[in-house]
Kinemage of the C-alpha trace (Angstrom):
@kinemage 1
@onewidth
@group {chain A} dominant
@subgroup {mainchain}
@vectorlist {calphas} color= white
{ca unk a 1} P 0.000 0.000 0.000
{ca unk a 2} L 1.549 3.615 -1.034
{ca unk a 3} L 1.373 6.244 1.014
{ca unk a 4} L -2.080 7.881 0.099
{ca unk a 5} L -3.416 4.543 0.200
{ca unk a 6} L -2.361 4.016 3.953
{ca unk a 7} L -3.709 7.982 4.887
{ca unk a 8} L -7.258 6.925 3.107
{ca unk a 9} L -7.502 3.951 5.358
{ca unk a 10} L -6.040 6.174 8.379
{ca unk a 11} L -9.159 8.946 7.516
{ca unk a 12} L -11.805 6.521 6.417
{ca unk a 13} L -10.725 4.387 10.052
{ca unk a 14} L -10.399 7.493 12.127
{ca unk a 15} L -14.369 7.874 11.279
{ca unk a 16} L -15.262 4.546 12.746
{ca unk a 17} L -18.029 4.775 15.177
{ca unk a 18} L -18.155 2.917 18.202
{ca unk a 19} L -20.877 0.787 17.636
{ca unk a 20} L -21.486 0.522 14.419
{ca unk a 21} L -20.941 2.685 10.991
{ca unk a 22} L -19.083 5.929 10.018
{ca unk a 23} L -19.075 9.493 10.200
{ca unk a 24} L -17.453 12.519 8.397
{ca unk a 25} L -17.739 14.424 11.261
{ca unk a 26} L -15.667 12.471 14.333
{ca unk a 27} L -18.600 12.437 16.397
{ca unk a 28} L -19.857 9.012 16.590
{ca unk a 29} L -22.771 9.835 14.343
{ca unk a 30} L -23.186 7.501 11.925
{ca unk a 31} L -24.016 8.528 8.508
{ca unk a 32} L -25.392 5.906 5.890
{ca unk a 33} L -23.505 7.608 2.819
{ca unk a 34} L -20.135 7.935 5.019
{ca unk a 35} L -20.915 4.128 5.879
{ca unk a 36} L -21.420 3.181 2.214
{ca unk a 37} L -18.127 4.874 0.821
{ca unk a 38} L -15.728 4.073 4.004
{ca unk a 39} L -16.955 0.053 3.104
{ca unk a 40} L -16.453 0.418 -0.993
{ca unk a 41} L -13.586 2.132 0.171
{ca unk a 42} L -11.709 -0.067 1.926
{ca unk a 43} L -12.829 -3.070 -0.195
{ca unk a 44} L -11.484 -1.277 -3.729
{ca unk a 45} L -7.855 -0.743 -1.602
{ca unk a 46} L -8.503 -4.877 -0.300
{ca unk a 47} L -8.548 -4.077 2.760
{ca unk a 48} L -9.827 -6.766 4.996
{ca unk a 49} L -12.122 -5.109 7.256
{ca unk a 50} L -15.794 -6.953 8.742
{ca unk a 51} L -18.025 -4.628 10.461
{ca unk a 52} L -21.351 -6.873 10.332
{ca unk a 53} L -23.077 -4.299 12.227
{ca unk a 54} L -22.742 -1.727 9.845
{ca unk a 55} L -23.519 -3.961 6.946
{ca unk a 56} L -26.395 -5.009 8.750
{ca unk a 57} L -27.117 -1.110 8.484
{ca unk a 58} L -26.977 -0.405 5.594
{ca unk a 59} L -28.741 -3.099 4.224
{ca unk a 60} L -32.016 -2.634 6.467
{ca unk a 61} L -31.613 0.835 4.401
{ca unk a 62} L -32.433 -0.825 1.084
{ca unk a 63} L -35.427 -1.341 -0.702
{ca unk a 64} L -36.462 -4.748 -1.826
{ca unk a 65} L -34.111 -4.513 -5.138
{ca unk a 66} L -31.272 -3.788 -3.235
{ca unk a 67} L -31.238 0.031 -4.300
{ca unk a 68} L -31.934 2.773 -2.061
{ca unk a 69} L -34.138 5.156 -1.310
{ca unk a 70} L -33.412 8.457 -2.860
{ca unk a 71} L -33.725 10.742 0.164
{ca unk a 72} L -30.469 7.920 0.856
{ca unk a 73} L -29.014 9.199 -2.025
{ca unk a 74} L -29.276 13.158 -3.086
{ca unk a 75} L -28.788 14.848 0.115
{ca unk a 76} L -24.602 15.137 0.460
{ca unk a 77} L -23.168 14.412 3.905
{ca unk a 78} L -25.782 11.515 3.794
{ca unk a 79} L -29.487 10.623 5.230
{ca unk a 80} L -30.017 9.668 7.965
{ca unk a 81} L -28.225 10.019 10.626
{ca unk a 82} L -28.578 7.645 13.583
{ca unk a 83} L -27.614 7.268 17.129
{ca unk a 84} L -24.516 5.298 17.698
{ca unk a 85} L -26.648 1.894 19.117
């Protein structure tokens, strides 16, 4: 892994909530679209990261075709927010 690679992973990581997902912000928010990229993310640099909990997230967020809802998708910074449980 180069260098940029290895300050991606150190950002997207850094981001990690406690419980379960991501968050731009550092404040153990969790943010479905943060979620969604840190994940591709760290999978397109092979990365071998589980976070179940997250996954499990994200995919009570889809609808029964696997896509999302587009409130999910057009707001940047990402909808919705939830408490880190």
């Amino acid at each position: 892994m180069n260098e940029y690679e290895e300050q991606a992973v150190s950002y997207i990581m850094e981001g990690k909530c406690e419980k379960v997902g991501f968050g731009s912000y550092r404040l153990g928010e969790l943010n479905a679209l943060d979620a969604l990229y840190a994940l591709s993310i760290l999978n397109l640099l092979d990365i071998n990261f589980k976070d179940e909990s997250t996954v499990a997230y994200l995919k009570s967020l889809q609808n029964i075709y696997g896509s999302y809802s587009i409130i999910y998708s057009t707001f940047y910074g990402g909808i919705p927010t939830h408490e880190n449980t």
